[in-house]
C-alpha positions as CSV (number, residue, x, y, z in Angstrom):
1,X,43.5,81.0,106.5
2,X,43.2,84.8,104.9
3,X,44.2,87.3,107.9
4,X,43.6,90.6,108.3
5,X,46.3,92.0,110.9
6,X,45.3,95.5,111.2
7,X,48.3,97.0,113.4
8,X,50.4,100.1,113.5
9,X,53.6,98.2,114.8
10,X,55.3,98.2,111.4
11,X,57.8,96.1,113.5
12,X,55.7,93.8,114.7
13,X,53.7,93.7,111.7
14,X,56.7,92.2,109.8
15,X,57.3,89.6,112.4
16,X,53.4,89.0,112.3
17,X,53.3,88.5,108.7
18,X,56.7,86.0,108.7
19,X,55.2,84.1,111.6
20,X,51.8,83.3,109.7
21,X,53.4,83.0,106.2
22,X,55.4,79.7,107.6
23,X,52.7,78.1,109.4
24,X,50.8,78.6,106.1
25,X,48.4,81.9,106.2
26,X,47.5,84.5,104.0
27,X,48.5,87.8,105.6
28,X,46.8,91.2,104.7
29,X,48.1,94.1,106.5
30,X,46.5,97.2,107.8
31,X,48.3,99.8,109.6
32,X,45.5,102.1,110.2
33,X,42.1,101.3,112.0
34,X,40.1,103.0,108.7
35,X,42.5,100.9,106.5
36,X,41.3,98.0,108.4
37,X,37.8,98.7,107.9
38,X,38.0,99.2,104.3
39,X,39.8,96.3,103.7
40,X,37.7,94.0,105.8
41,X,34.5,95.6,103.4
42,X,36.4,94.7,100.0
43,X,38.0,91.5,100.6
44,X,37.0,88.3,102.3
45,X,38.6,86.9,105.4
46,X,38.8,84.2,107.6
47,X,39.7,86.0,110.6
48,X,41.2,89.4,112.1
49,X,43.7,90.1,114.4
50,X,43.3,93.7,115.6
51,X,44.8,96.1,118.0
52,X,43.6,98.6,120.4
53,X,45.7,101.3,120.2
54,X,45.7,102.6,116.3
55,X,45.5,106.2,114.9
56,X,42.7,107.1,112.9
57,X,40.1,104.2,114.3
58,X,41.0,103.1,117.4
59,X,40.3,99.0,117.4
60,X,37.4,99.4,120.0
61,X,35.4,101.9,117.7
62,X,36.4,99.7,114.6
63,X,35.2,96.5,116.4
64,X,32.3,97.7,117.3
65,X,32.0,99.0,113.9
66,X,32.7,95.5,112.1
67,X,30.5,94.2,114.6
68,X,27.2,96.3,113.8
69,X,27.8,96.1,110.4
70,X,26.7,92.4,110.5
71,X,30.8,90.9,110.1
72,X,30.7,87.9,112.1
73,X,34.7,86.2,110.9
74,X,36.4,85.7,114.5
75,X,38.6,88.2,116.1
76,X,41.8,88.0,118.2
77,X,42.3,91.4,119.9
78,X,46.4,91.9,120.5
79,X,47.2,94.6,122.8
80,X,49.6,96.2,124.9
81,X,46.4,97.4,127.1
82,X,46.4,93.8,129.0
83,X,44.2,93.9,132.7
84,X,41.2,91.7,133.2
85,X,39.2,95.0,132.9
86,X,40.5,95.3,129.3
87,X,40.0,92.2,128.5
88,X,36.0,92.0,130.0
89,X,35.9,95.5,127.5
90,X,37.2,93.5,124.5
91,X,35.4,90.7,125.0
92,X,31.9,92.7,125.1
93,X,32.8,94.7,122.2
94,X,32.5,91.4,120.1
95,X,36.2,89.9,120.3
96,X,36.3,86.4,120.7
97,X,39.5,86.5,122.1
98,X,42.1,89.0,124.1
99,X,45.8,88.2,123.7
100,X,48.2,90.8,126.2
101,X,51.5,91.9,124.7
102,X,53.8,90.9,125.0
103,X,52.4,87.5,123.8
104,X,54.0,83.9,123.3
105,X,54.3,83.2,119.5
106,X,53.2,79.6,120.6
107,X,50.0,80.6,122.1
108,X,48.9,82.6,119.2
109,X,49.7,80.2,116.2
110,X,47.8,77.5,118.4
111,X,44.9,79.5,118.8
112,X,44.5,79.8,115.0
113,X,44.5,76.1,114.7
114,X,42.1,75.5,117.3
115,X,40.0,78.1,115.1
116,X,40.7,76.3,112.1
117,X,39.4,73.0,113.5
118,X,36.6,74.8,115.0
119,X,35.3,76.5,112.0
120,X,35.8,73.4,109.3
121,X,34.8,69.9,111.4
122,X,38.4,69.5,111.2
123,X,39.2,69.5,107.3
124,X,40.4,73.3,107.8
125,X,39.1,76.5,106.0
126,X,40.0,77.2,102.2
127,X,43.3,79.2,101.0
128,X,41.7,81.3,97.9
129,X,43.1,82.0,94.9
130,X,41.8,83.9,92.5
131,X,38.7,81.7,90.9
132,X,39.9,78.6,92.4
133,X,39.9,77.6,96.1
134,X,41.9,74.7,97.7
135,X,41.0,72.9,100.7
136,X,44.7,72.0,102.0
137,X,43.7,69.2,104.3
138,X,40.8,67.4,102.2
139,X,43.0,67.7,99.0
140,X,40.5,69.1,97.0
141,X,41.3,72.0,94.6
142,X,37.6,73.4,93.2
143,X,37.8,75.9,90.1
144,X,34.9,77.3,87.3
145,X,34.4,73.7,85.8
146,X,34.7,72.1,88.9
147,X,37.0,69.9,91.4
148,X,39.7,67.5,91.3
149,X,41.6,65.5,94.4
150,X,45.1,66.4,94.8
151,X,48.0,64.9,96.7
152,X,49.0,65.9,100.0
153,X,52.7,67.2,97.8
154,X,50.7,68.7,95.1
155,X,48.4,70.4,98.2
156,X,51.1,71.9,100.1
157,X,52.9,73.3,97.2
158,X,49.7,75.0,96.1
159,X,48.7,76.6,99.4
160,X,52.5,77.9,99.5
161,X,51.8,79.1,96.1
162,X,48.5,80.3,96.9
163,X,49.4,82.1,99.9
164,X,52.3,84.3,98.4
165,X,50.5,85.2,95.3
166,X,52.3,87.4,93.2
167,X,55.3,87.0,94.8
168,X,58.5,85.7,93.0
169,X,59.2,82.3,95.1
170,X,62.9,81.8,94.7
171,X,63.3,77.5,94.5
172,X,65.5,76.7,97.2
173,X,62.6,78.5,99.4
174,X,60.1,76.2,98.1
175,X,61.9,73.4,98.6
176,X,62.7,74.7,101.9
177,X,58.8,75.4,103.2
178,X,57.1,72.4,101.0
179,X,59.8,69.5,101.6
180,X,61.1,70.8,104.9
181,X,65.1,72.1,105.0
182,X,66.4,68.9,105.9
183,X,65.2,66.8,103.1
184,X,67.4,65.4,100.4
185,X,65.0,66.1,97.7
186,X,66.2,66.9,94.5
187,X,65.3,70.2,92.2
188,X,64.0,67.7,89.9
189,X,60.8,66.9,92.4
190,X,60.4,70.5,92.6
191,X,59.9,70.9,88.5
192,X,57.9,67.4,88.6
193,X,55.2,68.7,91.0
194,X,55.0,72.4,89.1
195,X,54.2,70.9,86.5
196,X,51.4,68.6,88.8
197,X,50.2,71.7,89.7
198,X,50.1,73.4,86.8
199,X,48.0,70.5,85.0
200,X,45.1,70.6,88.1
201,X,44.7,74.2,87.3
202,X,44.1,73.5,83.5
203,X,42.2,70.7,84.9
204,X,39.4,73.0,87.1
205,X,39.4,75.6,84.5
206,X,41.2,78.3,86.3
207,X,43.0,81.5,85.1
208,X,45.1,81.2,87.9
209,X,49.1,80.0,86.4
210,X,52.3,79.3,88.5
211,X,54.6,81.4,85.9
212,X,58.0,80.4,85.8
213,X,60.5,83.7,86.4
214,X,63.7,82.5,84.9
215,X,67.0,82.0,86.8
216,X,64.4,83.2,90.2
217,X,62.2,80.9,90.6
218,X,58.1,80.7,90.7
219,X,55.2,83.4,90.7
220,X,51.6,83.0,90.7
221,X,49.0,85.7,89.2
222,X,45.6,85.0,87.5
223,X,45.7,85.9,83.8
């Protein structure tokens, strides 16, 4: 899914952002409650994860803002501000959830997948990529010209891909997240299923490419 965490914690933004990167999110970070709301008004997310306490807006004012400004994506409140009283507040203010700090890691990534299955039927929400958008668990990959099926492999290695755009993805790491870091698969699946990939893209007429950065490994931008 695309988050927007919009938190001043820069410590626990970081954890945040590695926690949701390995179960497969897209992470966009806010560390001011204006920053928040400007970002939510230029880009297009699935869901927010907000706190209470942050300079500038403070997350009550800015969901109460997002909320009368006719956003409806779902949001999970995280706050060090954690009595049934704060939560009822939350809650009213249009959160659809109230997580206290300090929270279980656990809890939180299975509350996303309950969203997830909530929000699709089941098939889970898209991972968006410049002008194409893939649908991880139906293994479809829709671009300009239109779709094409793509194997559960070729899937996971795109919404890795997808999800770190822009980012140089070294090999071993890919191997790591898409094969899992006990596998005995060889570099040469890795190369095999770029190139997959690469052809689907051409396939849906997208601008999107997976650029090879040499002796690094793999970056993808829209060209």
């Amino acid at each position: 899914m695309q988050i927007l965490l919009v938190e001043d914690d820069r410590i626990l933004c970081e954890f945040l952002e590695q926690l949701l990167r390995r179960d497969g999110h897209c992470v966009t970070i806010s560390t001011t409650g204006l920053a928040g709301l400007e970002a939510l008004r230029t880009g297009e997310f699935d869901l927010m994860i907000l706190d209470r306490m942050l300079p500038e807006l403070d997350g009550m004012r800015l969901l109460q803002q997002v909320r009368g400004e006719g956003f409806t994506l779902p949001v999970l409140m995280l706050t060090a501000l954690g009595t049934p009283a704060d939560k009822v507040e939350g809650l009213d203010a249009g959160a659809d959830d109230y997580l206290a700090k300090p929270f279980d890691a656990a809890e939180l990534l299975a509350w996303l997948r309950a969203l997830a299955r909530s929000r699709s039927g089941g098939y889970g929400v898209l991972v968006r990529c410049g002008d194409v958008a893939l649908d991880a668990a139906a293994r479809l990959l829709t671009g300009p010209v239109g779709g094409c099926e793509v194997s559960g492999r070729e899937s996971a290695l795109l919404a890795f891909l997808f999800c770190n755009a822009g980012q140089v993805l070294p090999r071993e790491l890919l191997l790591d997240r898409v094969w899992g870091a006990d596998s005995e698969v060889e570099e040469g699946n890795l190369n095999n299923y770029i190139f997959f990939d690469r052809r689907r893209l051409l396939q849906v007429g997208s601008r999107v490419q997976i650029q090879t950065v040499r002796g690094l490994g793999y970056r993808v931008c829209e060209c």
